[in-house]
C-alpha positions in Angstrom: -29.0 7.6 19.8 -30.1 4.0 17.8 -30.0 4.4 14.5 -33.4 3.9 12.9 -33.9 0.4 10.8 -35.9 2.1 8.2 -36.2 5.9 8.1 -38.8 7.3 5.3 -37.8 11.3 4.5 -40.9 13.3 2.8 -42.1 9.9 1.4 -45.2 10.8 -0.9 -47.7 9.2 -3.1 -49.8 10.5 -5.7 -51.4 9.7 -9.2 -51.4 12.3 -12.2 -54.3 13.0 -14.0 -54.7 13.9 -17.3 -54.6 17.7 -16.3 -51.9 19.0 -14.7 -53.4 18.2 -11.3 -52.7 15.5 -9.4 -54.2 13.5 -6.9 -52.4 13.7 -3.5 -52.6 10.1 -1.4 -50.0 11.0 1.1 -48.8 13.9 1.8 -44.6 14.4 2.4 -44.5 12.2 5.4 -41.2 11.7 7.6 -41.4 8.9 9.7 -38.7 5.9 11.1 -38.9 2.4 12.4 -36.5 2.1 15.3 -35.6 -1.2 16.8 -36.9 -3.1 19.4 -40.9 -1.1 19.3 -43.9 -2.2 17.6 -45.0 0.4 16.2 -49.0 0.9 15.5 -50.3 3.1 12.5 -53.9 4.2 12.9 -56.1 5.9 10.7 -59.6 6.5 9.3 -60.4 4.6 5.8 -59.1 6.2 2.8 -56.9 7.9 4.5 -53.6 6.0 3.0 -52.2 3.5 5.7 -51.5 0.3 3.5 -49.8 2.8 1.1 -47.6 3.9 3.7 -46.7 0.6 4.6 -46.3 -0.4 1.1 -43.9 2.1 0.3 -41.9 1.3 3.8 -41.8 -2.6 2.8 -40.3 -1.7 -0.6 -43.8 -3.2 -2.3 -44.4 0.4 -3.8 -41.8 2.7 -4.7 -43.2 6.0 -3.5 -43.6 9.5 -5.8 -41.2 11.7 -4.3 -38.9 11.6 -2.0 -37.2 8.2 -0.3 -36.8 5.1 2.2 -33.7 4.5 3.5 -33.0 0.7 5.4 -30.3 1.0 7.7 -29.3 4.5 6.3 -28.9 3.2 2.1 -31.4 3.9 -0.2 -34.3 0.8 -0.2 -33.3 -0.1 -4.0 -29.9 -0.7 -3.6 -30.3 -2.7 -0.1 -30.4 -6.3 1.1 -33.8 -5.7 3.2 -35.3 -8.5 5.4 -38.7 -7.8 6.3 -42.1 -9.9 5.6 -46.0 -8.8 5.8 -48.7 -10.9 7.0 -51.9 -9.2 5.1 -55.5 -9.2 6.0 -56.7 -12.0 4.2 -54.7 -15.6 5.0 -53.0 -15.5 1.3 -52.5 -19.1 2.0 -52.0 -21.4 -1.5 -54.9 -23.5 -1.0 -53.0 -26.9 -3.0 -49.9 -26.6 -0.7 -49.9 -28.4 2.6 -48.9 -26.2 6.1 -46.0 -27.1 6.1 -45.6 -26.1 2.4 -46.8 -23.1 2.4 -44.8 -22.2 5.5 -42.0 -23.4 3.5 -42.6 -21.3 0.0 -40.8 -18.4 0.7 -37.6 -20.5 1.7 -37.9 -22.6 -1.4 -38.2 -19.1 -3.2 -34.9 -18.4 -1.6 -33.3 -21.4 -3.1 -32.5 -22.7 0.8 -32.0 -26.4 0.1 -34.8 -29.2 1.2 -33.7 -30.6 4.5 -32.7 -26.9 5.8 -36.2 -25.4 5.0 -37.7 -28.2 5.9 -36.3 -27.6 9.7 -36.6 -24.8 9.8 -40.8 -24.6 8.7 -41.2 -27.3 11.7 -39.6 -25.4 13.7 -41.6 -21.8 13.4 -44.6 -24.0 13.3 -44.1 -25.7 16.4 -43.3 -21.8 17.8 -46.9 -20.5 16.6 -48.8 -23.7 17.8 -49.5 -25.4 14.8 -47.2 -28.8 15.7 -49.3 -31.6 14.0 -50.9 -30.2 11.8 -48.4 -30.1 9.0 -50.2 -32.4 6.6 -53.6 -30.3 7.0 -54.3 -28.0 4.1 -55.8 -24.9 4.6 -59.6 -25.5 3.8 -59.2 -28.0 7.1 -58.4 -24.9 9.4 -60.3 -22.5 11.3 -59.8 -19.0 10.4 -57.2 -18.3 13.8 -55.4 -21.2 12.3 -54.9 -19.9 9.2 -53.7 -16.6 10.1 -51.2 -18.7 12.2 -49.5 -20.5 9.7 -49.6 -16.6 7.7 -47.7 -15.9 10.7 -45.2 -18.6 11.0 -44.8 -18.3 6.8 -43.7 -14.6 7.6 -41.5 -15.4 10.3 -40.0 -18.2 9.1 -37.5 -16.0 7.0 -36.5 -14.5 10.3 -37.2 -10.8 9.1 -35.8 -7.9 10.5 -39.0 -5.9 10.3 -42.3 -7.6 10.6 -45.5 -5.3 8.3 -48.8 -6.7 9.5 -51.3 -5.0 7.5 -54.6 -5.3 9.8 -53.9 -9.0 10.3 -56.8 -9.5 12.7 -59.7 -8.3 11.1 -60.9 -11.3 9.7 -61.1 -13.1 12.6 -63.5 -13.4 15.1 -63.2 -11.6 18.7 -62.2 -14.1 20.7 -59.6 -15.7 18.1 -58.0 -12.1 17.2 -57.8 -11.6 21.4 -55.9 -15.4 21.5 -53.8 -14.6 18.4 -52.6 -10.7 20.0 -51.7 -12.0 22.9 -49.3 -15.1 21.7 -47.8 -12.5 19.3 -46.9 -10.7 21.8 -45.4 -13.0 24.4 -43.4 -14.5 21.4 -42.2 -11.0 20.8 -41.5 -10.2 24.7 -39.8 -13.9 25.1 -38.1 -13.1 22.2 -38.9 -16.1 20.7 -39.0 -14.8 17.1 -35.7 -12.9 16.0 -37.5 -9.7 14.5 -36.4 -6.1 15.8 -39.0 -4.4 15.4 -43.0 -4.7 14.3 -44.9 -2.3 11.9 -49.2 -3.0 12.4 -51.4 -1.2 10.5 -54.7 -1.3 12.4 -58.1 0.2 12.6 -58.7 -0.9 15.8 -57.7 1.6 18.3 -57.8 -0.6 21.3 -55.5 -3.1 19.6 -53.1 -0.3 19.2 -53.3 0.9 22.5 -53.0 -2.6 23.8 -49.7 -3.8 21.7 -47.8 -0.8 20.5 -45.1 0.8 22.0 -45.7 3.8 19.3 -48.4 4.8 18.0 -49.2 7.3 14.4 -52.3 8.5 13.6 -53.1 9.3 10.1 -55.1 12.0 9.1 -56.6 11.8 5.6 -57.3 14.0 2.3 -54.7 13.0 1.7 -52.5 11.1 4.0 -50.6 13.0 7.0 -49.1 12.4 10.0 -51.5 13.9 12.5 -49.6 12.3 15.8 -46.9 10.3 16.7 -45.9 9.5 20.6 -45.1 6.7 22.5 -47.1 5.2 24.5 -45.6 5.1 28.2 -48.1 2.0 29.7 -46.1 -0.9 30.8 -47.3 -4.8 29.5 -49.5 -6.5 30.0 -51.9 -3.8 29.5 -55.4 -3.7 31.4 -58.2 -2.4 29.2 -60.0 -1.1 31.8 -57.6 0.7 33.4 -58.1 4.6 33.9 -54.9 4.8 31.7 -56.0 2.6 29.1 -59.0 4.6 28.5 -57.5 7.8 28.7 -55.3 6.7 25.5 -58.2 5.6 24.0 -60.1 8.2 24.2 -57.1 10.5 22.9 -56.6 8.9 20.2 -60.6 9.0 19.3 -60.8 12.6 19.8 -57.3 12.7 17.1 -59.5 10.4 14.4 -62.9 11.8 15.2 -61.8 15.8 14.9 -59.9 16.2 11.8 -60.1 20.0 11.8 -58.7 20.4 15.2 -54.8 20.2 15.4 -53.6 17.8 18.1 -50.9 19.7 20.1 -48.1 16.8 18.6 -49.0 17.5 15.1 -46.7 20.2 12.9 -48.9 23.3 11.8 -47.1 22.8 8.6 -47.2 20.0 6.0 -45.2 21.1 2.7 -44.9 24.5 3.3 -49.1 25.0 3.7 -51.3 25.3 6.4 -53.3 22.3 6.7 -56.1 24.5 7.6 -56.1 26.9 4.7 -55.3 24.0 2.8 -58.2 22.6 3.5 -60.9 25.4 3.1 -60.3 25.3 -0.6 -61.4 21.7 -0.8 -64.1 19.5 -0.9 -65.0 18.3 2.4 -64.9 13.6 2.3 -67.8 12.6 2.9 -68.2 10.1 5.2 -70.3 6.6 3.4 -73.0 6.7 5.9 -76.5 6.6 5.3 -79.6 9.1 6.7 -81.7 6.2 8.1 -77.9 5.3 10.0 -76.9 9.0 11.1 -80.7 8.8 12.4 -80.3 5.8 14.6 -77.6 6.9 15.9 -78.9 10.4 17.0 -81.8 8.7 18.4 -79.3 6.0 20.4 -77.4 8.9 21.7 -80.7 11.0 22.6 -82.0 7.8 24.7 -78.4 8.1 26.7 -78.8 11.3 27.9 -77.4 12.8 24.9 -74.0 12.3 25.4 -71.9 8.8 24.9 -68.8 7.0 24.9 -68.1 6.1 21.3 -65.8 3.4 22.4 -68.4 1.8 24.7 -71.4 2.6 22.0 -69.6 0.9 19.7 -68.6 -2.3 21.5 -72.2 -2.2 22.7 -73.8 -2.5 19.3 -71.1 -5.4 18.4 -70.0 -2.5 15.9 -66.0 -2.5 13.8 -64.9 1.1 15.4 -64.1 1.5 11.8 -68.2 1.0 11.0 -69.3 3.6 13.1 -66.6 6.5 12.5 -68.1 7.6 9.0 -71.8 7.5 10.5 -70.3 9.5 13.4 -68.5 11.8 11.1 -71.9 12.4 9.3 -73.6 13.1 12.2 -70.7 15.9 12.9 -70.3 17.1 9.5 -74.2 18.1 9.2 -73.9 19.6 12.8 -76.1 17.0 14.8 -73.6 15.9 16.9 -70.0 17.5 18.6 -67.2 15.1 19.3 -64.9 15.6 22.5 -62.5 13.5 23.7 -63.6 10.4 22.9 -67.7 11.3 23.8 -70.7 12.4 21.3 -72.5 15.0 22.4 -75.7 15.7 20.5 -76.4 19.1 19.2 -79.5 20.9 20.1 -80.3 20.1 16.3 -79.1 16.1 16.7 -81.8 16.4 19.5 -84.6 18.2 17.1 -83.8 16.1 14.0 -83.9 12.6 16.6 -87.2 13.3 17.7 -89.2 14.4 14.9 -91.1 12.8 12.8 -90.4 11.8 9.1 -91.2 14.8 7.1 -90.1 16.9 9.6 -86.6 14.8 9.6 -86.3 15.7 5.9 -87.1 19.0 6.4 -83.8 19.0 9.3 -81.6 16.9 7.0 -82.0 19.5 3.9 -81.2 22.5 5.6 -78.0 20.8 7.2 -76.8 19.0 4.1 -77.4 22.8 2.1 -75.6 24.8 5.0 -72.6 21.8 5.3 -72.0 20.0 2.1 -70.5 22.0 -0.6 -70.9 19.5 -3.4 -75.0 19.3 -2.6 -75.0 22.9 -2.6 -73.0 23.0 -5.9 -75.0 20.3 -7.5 -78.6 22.0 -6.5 -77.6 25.5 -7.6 -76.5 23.6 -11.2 -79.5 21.7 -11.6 -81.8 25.3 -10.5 -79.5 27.3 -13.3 -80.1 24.5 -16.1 -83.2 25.9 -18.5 -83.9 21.7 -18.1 -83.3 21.5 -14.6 -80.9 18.1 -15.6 -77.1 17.8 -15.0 -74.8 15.1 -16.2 -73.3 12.9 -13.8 -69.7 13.5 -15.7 -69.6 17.3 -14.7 -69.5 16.6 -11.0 -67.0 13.8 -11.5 -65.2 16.3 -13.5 -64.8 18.4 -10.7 -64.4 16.2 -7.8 -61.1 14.2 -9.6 -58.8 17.0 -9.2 -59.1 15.8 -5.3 -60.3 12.3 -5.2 -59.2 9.1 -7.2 -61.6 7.7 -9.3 -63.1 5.3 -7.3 -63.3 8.0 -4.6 -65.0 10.3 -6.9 -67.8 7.5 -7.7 -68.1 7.3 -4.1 -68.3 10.3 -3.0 -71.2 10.9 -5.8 -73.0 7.6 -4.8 -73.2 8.9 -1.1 -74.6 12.5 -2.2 -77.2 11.1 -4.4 -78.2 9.1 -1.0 -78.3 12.3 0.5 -79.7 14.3 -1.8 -82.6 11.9 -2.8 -83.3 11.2 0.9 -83.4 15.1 1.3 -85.7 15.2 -1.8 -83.0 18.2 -3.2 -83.1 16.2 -6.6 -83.7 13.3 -8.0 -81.0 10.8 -9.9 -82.0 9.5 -13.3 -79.7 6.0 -13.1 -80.5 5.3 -17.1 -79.2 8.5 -18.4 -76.8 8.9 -15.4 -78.1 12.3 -14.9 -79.1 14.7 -11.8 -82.4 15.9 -12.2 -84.5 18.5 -10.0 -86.8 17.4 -7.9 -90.0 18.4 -9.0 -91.1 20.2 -5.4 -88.0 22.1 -5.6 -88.1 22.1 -9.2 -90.9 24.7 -8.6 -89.4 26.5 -5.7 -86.2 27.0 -8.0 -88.3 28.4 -11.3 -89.9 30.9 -9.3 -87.9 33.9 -9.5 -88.1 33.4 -13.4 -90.0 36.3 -15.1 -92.3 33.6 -17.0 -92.9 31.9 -13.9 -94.0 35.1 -12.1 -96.4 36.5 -15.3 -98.4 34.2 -13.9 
């Protein structure tokens, strides 16, 4: 059996807190990087991928357990691996061919050496002649290209691209995929073996030879199989789409265990695990999860998210959270890839405003825990007003800070929308909304003397 290159064993990452809770970014994660795959790791936001790959790359050691390269401990280890990140990272003063050069020089590999060696990686990724340019000069594919050739230029055992062609436009990310991978099939490029973080699930589907989806809340392994398609890869293919949809259904139902996935992470049921805990919610506004319902109602009710989303022009990774709304509040079902509206998605679509936020109270109350909590609060307070601090108090034994603020913003949109309560931005304080401040003082003996 090949060795693996890099093999991670119950790898973790989490942040204490002042109280003896912690907050949990990745769960106890096996996983190994074998040679001669690329290997694609896919996931919704937040849910911990460029920690993952941070702690495979050596860039972050992780909180328990450890990375081994070529079976030593990462620490001790001569590794040989480079990442090409999101943004170019490009050192705007230095020429092309100096910046391609940097690392090298960072090496100590003498002039002339480097020097051949840049020109040569440079004529590889199609960027012969323009040496002398400096960044600002380039177009966006161009500068990822030199990223490219500046990462491979050290010959690195394991290439980490951490969603290298986001930035780029569709057509320039479609040009750059494909000459990364004929340089890898050619074997033009001496690297064993590619690690891509992505959130683009038909970029995974279309390079990867592996492919790991993430779950979140926090960070788990919730598939990992290879894919069997041979290259080049036709999109529209019946076997393509088939993958594609999978791997929606895997990102789109987090509470339904795909039949690859271990029942147990760290002893626990992820399941029991779960019903204890604050649900994420997903960033997504009400006048979004509306147009969306009302998209999917003038379809016949029923959709390919794929196809929805590359019809609106929308990131895949822009529509999930307004999708996972939509399923959260129990307008819409998710199977294999489709949106199905729910009998209530179809009531809330097609009724009018008032009636809309009549809909949206009921399912935020019956679904979302923290709007639930957060009303009952405000209805037990003899002032009907609630600090901002007490729900953050509660909500960072799960979530980071910044998570926690989020997580608050987006139920304040909800809430407010919802006309639950009302948000008092000077003071930073929850306050009842007078409509249901009434309905809520009701049962209180002086409210009923009169």
């Amino acid at each position: 059996m090949t060795e693996p290159i890099i093999q991670a064993r119950q790898v973790e990452k989490y942040y204490a807190q002042s109280s003896e809770a912690r907050i949990q970014v990745i769960a106890p994660t096996d996983l190994a990087i074998f040679p001669g795959e690329i290997v694609a790791l896919l996931g919704p936001s937040g849910s911990g991928k460029s920690t993952l790959l941070r702690m495979l790359s050596g860039l972050s050691r992780p909180s328990g357990g450890n990375v081994l390269w070529h079976g030593r401990e990462l620490e001790s280890a001569e590794i040989s691996v480079s990442i090409v990140f999101q943004s170019f990272a490009l050192f705007p003063w230095l020429t092309v061919l100096e910046n391609v050069e940097a690392p090298l020089k960072a090496r100590g590999m003498p002039a002339i050496e480097r020097h051949h060696r840049s020109l040569r990686i440079l004529d590889t990724v199609g960027l012969d002649g323009f040496e002398a340019a400096y960044p600002r000069e380039l177009s966006g594919g161009m500068r990822q290209r030199v990223g490219f050739a500046r990462a491979l230029v050290v010959e690195p055992e394991v290439l980490f691209m951490d969603e290298p062609f986001s930035a780029l436009d569709v057509l320039t990310a479609d040009n750059l995929r494909g000459e990364l991978l004929e340089l890898w099939q050619k074997k033009t490029i001496p690297t064993k073996a590619i690690f891509l973080v992505t959130h683009n699930i038909e970029e995974a589907v279309l390079l990867a030879d592996r492919i790991i989806v993430l779950g979140r809340n926090p960070g788990h392994v919730r598939t990992d199989f290879r894919v069997s398609l041979t290259q080049p890869r036709e999109r529209k293919s019946a076997a393509f789409t088939a993958l594609v949809d999978y791997i929606y259904k895997v990102l789109t139902r987090p509470d339904v265990q795909p039949a690859e996935m271990p029942l147990l992470v760290d002893g626990r049921r992820i399941r029991d695990q779960r019903q204890m805990r604050y649900e994420m919610l997903p960033h997504a506004r009400p006048g979004g999860i509306a147009g969306l319902l009302e998209l999917i109602v003038d379809l016949g009710g029923r959709t390919d998210i794929y196809r929805l989303a590359d019809e609106l022009a929308f990131e895949i990774d822009d529509l999930f959270p307004i999708v996972e709304a939509a399923q959260l509040l129990g307008f819409l079902s998710v199977e294999e890839g489709d949106a199905l509206i729910t009998p209530e998605g179809r009531e809330y679509a097609q009724s009018e405003i008032l009636q809309q936020k009549e809909l949206f109270r009921k399912a935020a109350t019956d679904h979302v825990l923290l709007l639930r909590q957060i009303t009952r609060a405000l209805a037990n307070k003899s002032d009907h007003s609630v600090p901002e601090d007490f729900f953050l108090d509660m909500l960072d034994e799960q979530f980071s800070d910044e998570e926690c603020a989020r997580q608050l913003e987006t139920a304040i949109n909800w809430g407010r929308y919802a006309e639950l309560f009302d948000w008092d931005d000077a003071r930073r304080r929850f306050v009842l909304h007078e409509h249901e401040g009434e309905e809520a003082a009701e049962p209180a003996p002086e409210q009923n003397a009169t």
